[in-house]
C-alpha positions in Angstrom: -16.3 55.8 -3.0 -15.8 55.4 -6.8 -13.3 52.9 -5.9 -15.8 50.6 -3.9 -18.4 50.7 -6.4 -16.0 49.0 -8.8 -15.0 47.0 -6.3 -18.7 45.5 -6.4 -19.6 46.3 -10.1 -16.5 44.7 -11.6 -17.9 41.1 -10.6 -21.2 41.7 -11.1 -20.6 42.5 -14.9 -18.2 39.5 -14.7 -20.9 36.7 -13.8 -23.2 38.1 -16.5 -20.2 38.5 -18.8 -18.7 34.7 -18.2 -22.2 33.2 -18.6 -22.0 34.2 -22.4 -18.3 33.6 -23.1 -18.6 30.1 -25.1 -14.9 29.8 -24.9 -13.6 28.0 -21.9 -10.0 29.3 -22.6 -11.0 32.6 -23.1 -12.9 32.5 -20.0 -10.3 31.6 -18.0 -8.7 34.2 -18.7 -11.2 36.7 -18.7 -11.9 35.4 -15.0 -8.2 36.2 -14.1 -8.8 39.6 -15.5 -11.3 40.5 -13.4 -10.3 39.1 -10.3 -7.3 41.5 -11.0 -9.0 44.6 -11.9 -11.8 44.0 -8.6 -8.4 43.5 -6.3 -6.8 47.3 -7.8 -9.7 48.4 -6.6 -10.0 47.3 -3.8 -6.9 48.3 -2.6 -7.3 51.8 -3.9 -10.5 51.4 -1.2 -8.4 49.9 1.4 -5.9 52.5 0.7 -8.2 55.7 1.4 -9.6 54.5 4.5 -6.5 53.6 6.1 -5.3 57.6 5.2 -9.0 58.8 5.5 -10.8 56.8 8.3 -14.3 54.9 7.5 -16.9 56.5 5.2 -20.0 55.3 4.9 -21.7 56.4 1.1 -24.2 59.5 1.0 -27.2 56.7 0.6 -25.8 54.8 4.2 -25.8 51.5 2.2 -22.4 50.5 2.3 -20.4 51.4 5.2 -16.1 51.2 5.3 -14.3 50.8 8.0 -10.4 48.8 9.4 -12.6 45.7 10.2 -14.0 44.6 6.6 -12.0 46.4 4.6 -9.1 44.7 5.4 -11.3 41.0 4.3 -12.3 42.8 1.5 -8.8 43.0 -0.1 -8.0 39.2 1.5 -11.3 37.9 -0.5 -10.1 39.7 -3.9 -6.3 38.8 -3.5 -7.6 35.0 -3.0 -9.8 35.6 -5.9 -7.0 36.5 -8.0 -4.7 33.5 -6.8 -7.7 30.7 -7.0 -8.3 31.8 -10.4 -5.0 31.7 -11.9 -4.6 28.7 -10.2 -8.8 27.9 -11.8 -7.6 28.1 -15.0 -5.7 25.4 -16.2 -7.0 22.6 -13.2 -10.6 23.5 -15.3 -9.0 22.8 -18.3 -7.9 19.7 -17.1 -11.1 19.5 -15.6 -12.6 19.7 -19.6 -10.0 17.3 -21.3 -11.0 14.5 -18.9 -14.7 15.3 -19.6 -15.6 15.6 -16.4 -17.5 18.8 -17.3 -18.9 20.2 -20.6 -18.0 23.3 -22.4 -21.7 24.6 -21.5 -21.1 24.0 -17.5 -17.4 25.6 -17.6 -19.8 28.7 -18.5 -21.4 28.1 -15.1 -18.8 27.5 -13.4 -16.8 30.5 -14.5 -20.0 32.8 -14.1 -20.8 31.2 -10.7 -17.5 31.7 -9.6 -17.4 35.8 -10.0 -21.1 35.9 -8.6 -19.7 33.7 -5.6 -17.4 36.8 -4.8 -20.0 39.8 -5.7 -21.6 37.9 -2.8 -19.0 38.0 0.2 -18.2 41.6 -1.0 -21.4 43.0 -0.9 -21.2 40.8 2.8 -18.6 42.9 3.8 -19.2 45.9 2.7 -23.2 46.8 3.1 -24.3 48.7 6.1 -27.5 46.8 6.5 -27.9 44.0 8.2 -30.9 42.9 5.9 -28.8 42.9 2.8 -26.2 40.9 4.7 -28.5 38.1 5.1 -29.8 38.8 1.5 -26.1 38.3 0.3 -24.5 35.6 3.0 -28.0 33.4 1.1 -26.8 34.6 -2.1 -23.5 33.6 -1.6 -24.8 30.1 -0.8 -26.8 29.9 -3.8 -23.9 30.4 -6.0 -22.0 27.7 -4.0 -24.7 24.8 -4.2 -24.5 25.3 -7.8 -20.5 25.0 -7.4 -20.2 22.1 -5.1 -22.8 20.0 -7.7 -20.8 21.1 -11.2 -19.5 17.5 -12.0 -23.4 16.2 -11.7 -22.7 12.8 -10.4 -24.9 11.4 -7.5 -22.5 12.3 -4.8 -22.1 15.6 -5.8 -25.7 16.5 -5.7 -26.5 15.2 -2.8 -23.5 17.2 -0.8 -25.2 20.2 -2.8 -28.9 19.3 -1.4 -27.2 18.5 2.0 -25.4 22.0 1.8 -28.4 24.0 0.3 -30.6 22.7 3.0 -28.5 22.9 6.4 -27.7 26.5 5.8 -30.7 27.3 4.4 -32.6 25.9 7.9 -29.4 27.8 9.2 -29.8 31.5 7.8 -32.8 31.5 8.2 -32.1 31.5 12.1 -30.1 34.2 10.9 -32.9 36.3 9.4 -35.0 35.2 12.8 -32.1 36.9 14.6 -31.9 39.9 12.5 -36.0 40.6 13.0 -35.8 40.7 16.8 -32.8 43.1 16.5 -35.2 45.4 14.1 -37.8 44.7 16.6 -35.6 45.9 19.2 -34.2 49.3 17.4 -37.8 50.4 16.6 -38.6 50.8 20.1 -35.5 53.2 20.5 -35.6 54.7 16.9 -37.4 57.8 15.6 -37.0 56.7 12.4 -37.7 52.5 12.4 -36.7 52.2 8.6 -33.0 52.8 10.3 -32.8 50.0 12.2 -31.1 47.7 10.0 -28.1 50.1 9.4 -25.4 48.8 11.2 -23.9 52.4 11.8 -26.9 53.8 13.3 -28.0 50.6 15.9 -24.1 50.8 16.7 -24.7 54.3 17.8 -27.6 53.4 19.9 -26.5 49.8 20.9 -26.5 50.3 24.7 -30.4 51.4 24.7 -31.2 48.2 22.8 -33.4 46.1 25.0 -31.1 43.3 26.7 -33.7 40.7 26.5 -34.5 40.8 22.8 -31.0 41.3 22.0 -29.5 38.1 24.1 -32.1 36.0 22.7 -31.6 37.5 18.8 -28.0 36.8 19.4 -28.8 33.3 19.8 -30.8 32.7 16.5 -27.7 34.9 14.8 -25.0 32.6 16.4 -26.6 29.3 15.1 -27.9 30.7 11.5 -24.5 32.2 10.4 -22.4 29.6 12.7 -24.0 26.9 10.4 -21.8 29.1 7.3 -18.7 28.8 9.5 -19.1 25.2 10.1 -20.0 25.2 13.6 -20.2 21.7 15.4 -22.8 20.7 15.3 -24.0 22.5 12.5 -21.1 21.2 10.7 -22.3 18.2 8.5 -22.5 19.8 4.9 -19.4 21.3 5.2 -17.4 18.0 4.5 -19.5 17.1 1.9 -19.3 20.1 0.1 -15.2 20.0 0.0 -14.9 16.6 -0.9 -17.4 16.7 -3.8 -17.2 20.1 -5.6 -14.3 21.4 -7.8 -11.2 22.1 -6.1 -10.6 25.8 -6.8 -14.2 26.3 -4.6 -13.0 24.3 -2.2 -10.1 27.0 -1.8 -12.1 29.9 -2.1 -15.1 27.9 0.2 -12.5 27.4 2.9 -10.6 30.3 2.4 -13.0 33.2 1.8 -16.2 32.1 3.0 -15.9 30.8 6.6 -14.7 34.3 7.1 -17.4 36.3 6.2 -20.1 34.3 8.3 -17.8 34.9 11.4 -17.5 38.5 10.4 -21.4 38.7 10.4 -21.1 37.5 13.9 -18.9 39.3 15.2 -20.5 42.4 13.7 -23.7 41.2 15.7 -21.7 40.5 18.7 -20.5 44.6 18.6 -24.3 45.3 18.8 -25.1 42.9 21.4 -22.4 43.5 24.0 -23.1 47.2 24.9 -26.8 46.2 25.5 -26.0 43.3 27.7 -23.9 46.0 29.7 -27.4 47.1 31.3 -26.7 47.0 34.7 -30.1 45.2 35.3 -28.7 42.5 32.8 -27.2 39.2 34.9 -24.9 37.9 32.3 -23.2 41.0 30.3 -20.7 37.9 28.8 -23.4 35.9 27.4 -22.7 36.3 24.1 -18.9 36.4 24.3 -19.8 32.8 26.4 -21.7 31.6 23.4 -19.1 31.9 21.2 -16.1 30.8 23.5 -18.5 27.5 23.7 -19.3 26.7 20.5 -15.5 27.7 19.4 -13.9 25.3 21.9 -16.5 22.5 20.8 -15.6 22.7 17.3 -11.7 23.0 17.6 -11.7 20.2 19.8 -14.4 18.0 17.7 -12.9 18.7 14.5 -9.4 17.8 15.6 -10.4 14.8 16.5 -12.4 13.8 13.6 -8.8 14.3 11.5 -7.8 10.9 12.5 -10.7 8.9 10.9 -10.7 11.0 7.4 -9.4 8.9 4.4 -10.7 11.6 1.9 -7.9 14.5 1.7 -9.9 16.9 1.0 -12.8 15.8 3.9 -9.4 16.3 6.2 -8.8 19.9 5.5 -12.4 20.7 5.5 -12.0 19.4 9.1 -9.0 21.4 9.7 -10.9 24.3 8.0 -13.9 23.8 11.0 -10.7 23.4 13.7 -9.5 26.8 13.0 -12.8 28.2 12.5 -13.8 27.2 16.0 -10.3 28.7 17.2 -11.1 32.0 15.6 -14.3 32.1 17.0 -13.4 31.1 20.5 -10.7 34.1 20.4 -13.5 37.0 19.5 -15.2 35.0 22.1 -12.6 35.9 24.8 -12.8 39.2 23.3 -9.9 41.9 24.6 -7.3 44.0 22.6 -4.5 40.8 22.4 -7.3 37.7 21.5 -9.3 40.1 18.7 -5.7 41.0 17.5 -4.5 37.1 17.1 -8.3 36.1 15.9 -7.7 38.7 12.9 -4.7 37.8 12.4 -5.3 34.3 12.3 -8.0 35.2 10.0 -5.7 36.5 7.7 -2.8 33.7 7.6 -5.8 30.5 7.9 -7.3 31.7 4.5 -3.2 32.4 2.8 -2.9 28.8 4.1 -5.8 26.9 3.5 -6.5 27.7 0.0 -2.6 27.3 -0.8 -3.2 23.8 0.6 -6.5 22.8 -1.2 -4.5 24.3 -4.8 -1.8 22.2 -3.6 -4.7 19.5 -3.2 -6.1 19.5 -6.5 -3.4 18.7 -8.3 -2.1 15.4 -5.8 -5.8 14.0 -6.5 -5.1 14.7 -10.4 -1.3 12.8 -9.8 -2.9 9.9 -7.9 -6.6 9.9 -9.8 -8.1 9.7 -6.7 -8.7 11.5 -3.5 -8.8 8.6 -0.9 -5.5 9.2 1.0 -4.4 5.7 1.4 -4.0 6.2 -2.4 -1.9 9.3 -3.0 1.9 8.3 -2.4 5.4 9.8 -2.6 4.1 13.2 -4.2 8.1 14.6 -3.7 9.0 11.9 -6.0 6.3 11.6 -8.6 6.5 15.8 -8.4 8.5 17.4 -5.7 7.3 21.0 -6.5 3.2 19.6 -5.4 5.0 17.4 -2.8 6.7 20.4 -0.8 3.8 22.7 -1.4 1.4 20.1 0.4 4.2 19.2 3.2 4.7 22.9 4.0 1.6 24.0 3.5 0.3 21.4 6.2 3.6 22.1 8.6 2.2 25.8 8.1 -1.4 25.2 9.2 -0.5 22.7 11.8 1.3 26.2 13.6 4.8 25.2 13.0 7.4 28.2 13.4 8.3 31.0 11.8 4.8 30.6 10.1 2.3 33.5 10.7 -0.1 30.4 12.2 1.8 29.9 14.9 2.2 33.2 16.1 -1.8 34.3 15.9 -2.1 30.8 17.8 0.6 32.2 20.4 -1.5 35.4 20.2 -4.6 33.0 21.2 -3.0 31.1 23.5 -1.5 34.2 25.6 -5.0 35.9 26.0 -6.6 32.6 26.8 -3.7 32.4 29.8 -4.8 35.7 30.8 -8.4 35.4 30.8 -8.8 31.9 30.8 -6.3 30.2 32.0 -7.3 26.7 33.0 -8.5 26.3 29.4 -5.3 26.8 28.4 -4.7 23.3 28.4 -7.5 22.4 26.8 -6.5 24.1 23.8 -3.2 22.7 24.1 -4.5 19.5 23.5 -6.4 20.4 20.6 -3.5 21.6 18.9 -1.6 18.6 19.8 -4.6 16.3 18.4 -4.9 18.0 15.2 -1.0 18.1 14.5 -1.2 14.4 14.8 -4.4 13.8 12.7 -3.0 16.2 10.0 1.1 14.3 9.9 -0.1 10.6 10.2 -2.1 11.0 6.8 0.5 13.6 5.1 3.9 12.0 5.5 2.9 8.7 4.2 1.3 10.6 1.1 4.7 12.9 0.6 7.5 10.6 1.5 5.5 6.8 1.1 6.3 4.5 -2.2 5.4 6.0 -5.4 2.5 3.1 -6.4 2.4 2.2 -10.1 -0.2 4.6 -12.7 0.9 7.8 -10.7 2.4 10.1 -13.2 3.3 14.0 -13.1 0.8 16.5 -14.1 1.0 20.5 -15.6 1.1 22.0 -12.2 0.8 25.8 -11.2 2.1 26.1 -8.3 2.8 30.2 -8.2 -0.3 30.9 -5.8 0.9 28.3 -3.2 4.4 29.8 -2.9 2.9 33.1 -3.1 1.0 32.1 -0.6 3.2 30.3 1.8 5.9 33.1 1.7 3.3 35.9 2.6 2.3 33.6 5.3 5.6 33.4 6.5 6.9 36.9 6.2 3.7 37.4 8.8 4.9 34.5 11.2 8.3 36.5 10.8 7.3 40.2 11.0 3.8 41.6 10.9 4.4 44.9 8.6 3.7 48.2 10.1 0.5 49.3 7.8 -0.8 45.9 8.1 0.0 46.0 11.9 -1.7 49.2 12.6 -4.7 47.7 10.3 -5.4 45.0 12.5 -4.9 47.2 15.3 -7.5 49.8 14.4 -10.0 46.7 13.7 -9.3 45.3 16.8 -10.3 49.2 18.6 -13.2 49.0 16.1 -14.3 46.2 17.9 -13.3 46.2 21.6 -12.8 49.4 22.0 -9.1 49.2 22.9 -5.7 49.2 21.3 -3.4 46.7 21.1 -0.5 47.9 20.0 
C-alpha cells in the first residue's frame, strides 16, 4: 500500500516541484529522477500483488489487481525512457528558441502531472475519479500539444481540448446511468461508483440502462483512444506538439482510455447475460465494430500522410482499433494477444516517435518527402526508425507479430470470415508504413541535412524488450497477462 501511494505521490510533488525549478538543465534531470524513483515503486507494487493477489486500500479508493497493475509499471517504465530521451531533444528544443526557459518549466511540470493522471486512471476504484482523472490527463496534454505557441499548434490544442472534451463528457453521461443503475440494487447508493463493489453485483444491474450507458462510455473514452470517427484531433495533436508527448501520447495514453472501457465492458457483460436480454454481445459487438472501422480506416489513411509524425499517429489509431476489436471478441486467447499487444504497441511506438524526433531535427522538417538517407546522414537514427517501423508493421521475431498471431487465431475461431478482413488491413498498413520509410532511410542524402546529438538508448532498449517478447514471453510476465486475462473473462489461457 505504502508502495502505491508513492507510486502517486512521487509525481504529484514532481509537477509542483518542476514548475519552480528555473533551471532547464536541472530540470531535466530532476524529471529523470523521478520518473525513476515513481517506476521502483511501482514495481515494488506490482511485485506484492503478483505474490499477494489484488488489495484494494482500507478507504476502497484505489483498488490493485493483474489487469492495471501491469499498465501501471508499462506507463512509469515509458515515463522513465521518454524522459531520458526528454532531456536533451528539450535542450535542443531551447538552443533553437523554439521555447523559452519559462515554458521548459511547463513543459517539465506538465509532463509529471500528465503521468499523476493515467496513474491515478489506473489505479482508483471509482469510476467517478476515473473520469475526473482521464479529463485531467487531457488537460495536461492540451497544454503539451500547444508548447511551441505557433498558430498551428494552438489550434491542434483547441481541436484536441474540444473533441474530447464533447467526448468525456459522453463518458461522464455513461458513468451517471451506471450510478443510476447500482442505486436501484445498492443498500448503500454512495457505493455505486466503486468498481469492486458494482463488479460484485454486476449481473443484477438493469440490462437496459447498462446497454445504453455502455454506449455513451464507448464513444466518450473511444474519442481518447482515437476511435474513427472520433479520430480527428489525434493527428493534429502528434504532428504539432513536442515529440517526447507524442511518445508518451501514443504510447501511454491510448491505453488507459481502452482500459476504462474495457473495465466498463466487465460491468456491462454479466448484466446483459439476463436471460430476458436479446443481445448479451452487444457490447463486445460495439467494440468489435468500431475496432475493425478504425484498423481498416487508419491503414488506409497511411498512404496519403506526408507528415511523419501524422503517419504514426495513424498507425497509433490502426493498432488502437486492433486492440479494441480483440477485447471485442473477448475469450481467454484474443484478451491474451490484446494485452499483449498492449504491451509491445506502446515499447514500439514511442521507440519510433524518439526515433522520430531526432530525423525531423536531422532534416529540419517533418514533411516526409524531405527526410532522406537517415542511415547515411546517421545510421544509429536510420536503423532505429527502419526497425522500429519493420517492428510495428508485425515483422517476425518481434513481439507485434505474435500478439497479432494471437489476434488473428481467436478471430479464426470466433470469427472466421473476418479473418480476411483483417488480413487486409495488415497488408494495407505494411504498405502505407514501407512506401514513405524506405525512401526516408535508404533515399539520397539532400544537401543541409547534417548529424545531430542523438540518444538513442530508449529505442534499443525498447526494441530488444520488444523482441525478447516476439521471442519468448517470460514466465512472470506470462502468468501476468494470464491472470489479467481470468480477471477479465473469466477464463485462463495458459
Amino acid at each position: 500500500m505504502n508502495a502505491l501511494y508513492l507510486t502517486l505521490l512521487l509525481p504529484l510533488s514532481g509537477a509542483v516541484l518542476l514548475a519552480v525549478v528555473r533551471s532547464p538543465l536541472v530540470a531535466g534531470w530532476l524529471n529523470v529522477g523521478i520518473c525513476v524513483a515513481t517506476f521502483s515503486a511501482s514495481l515494488v507494487m506490482a511485485l506484492g500483488v503478483l505474490a499477494n493477489g489484488p488489495f484494494l486500500t482500507g478507504n476502497s479508493m484505489f483498488y490493485i489487481d493483474a489487469f492495471n497493475v501491469y499498465l501501471v509499471v508499462l506507463t512509469t517504465f515509458v515515463g522513465i525512457t521518454t524522459a531520458v530521451f526528454s532531456r536533451p531533444y528539450m535542450t535542443y528544443v531551447l538552443s533553437e528558441g523554439w521555447v523559452k526557459r519559462k515554458r521548459m518549466r511547463l513543459y517539465h511540470s506538465m509532463y509529471q502531472a500528465f503521468l499523476l493522471t493515467m496513474l491515478l486512471a489506473l489505479t482508483t476504484n471509482n469510476l467517478g475519479i476515473l473520469w475526473v482523472a482521464v479529463e485531467g490527463a487531457t488537460l495536461a496534454t492540451v497544454l503539451l500539444v500547444s508548447l511551441y505557441r505557433t498558430p498551428e499548434s494552438v489550434e491542434a490544442a483547441w481541436k484536441y481540448f474540444v473533441l474530447c472534451g464533447v467526448g468525456i463528457a459522453q463518458a461522464l453521461f455513461g458513468t451517471v446511468l451506471v450510478y443510476f443503475a447500482a442505486a436501484h440494487v445498492l443498500h448503500l447508493p454512495e457505493t455505486g461508483l466503486q468498481w469492486t463493489t458494482l463488479h460484485a453485483v454486476a449481473s443484477q444491474l438493469d440490462p437496459t440502462v447498462m446497454s445504453i450507458a455502455f454506449v455513451f462510455l464507448l464513444v466518450g473514452y473511444g474519442t481518447k483512444i482515437g476511435l474513427v470517427p472520433l479520430h480527428n484531433w489525434l493527428p493534429d495533436a502528434h504532428s504539432e506538439g513536442p515529440t517526447p508527448m507524442s511518445a508518451v501520447l501514443s504510447g501511454l495514453l491510448l491505453n488507459v482510455a481502452l482500459y476504462a472501457v474495457v473495465r466498463c465492458k466487465m460491468l456491462v457483460d454479466p448484466a446483459l447475460a439476463d436471460p430476458a436480454w436479446d443481445n448479451p454481445q452487444l457490447a463486445g459487438y460495439l467494440m468489435m465494430g468500431f475496432g475493425l472501422l478504425s484498423f481498416m480506416v487508419a491503414g488506409l489513411f497511411l498512404h496519403r500522410q506526408q507528415d511523419i509524425k501524422r503517419m504514426f499517429s495513424y498507425s497509433s489509431i490502426e493498432h488502437m482499433g486492433l486492440m479494441t476489436f480483440a477485447f471485442g471478441v473477448g475469450g481467454p486467447l484474443a484478451t491474451f494477444g490484446a494485452l499483449l499487444h498492449m504491451t509491445v504497441h506502446s515499447l514500439t511506438k514511442s521507440a519510433i516517435f524518439i526515433a522520430v524526433g531526432h530525423a525531423t531535427h536531422i532534416a529540419g522538417t517533418q514533411a516526409i518527402d524531405k527526410i532522406r538517407g537517415l542511415i547515411k546522414t546517421q545510421p544509429a537514427v536510420g536503423w532505429g526508425l527502419l526497425l522500429g517501423t519493420a517492428a510495428i508493421a508485425g515483422f517476425p521475431p518481434f513481439g507485434v507479430f505474435m500478439s497479432e498471431f494471437l489476434v488473428l487465431t481467436a478471430t479464426m475461431q470466433s470469427w472466421p470470415w473476418l479473418t480476411l478482413v483483417l488480413l487486409s488491413g495488415l497488408a494495407i498498413a505494411f504498405a502505407g508504413l514501407f512506401r514513405n520509410i524506405h525512401p526516408m532511410v535508404y533515399g539520397a542524402v539532400p544537401e543541409g541535412q547534417v548529424p545531430v546529438k542523438a540518444n538513442m538508448i530508449p529505442v534499443a532498449v525498447h526494441l530488444l524488450i520488444v523482441l525478447w517478447l516476439g521471442l519468448a514471453i517470460p514466465d512472470f510476465l506470462a502468468n501476468w497477462f494470464d491472470q489479467a486475462t481470468l480477471l477479465i473473462t473469466g477464463s485462463h489461457f495458459l
